[in-house]
N, C-alpha and C positions, 0 to 999 in steps of 0.2 A: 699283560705283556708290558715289560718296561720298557723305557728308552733306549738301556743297551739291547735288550734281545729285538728289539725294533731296527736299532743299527746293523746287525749282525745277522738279520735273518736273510737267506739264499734260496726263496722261491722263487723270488722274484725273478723276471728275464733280468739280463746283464744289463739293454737300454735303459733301464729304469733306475737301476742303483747307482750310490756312489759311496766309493771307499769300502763294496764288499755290503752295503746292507741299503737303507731307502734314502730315496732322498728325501733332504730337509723338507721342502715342502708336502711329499708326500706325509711325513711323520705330524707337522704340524698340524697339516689337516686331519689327522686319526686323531691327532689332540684337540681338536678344538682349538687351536691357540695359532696366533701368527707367525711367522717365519722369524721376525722380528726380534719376537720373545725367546724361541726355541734360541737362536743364538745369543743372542743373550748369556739365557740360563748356562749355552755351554762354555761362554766362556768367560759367566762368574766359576762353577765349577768345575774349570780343568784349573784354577791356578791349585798347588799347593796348599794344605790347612791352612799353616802356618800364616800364608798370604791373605788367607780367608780370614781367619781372626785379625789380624792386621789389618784390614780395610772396614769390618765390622767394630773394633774398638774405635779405631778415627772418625765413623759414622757417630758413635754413640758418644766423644768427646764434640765433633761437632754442634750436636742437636743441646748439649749441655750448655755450651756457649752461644749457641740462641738464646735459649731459653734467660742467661744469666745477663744476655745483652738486652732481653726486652723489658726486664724486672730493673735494669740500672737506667734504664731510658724512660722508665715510668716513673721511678724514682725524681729525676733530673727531670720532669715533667709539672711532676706535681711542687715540687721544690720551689721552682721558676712560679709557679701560678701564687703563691704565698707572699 
């Protein structure tokens, strides 16, 4: 059973759910995972694709510019010791 049929399922008594399916905690605990995470992931995954590759390439321009900052500081490192 996925996420959505998890949200959407209507056995359940009415006290129990929210928004028509389980609540968060109940669903995190069928996962295995924290409440924490569960939200989270919903709300990396409600933005828009579009949104989603957009935050995915600035991750991946980030980690570049690490990387190109530790390589000019080792540089400027080893220069200064000569």
């Amino acid at each position: 059973m996925d996420g959505d049929e998890l949200l959407q399922t209507s056995h359940q008594p009415k006290s129990r759910r929210r928004n028509g399916g389980y609540a968060v905690s109940e669903i995190a605990e069928r996962l295995g995972i924290s409440t924490k995470s569960l939200y989270t992931w919903k709300a990396q995954f409600s933005k828009p694709p579009h949104v989603r590759a957009e935050v995915l390439d600035q991750a991946a321009e980030i980690k570049r510019l690490k990387r190109e900052l530790a390589r000019v500081t080792e540089e400027r490192r080893v220069a200064t010791e000569l």
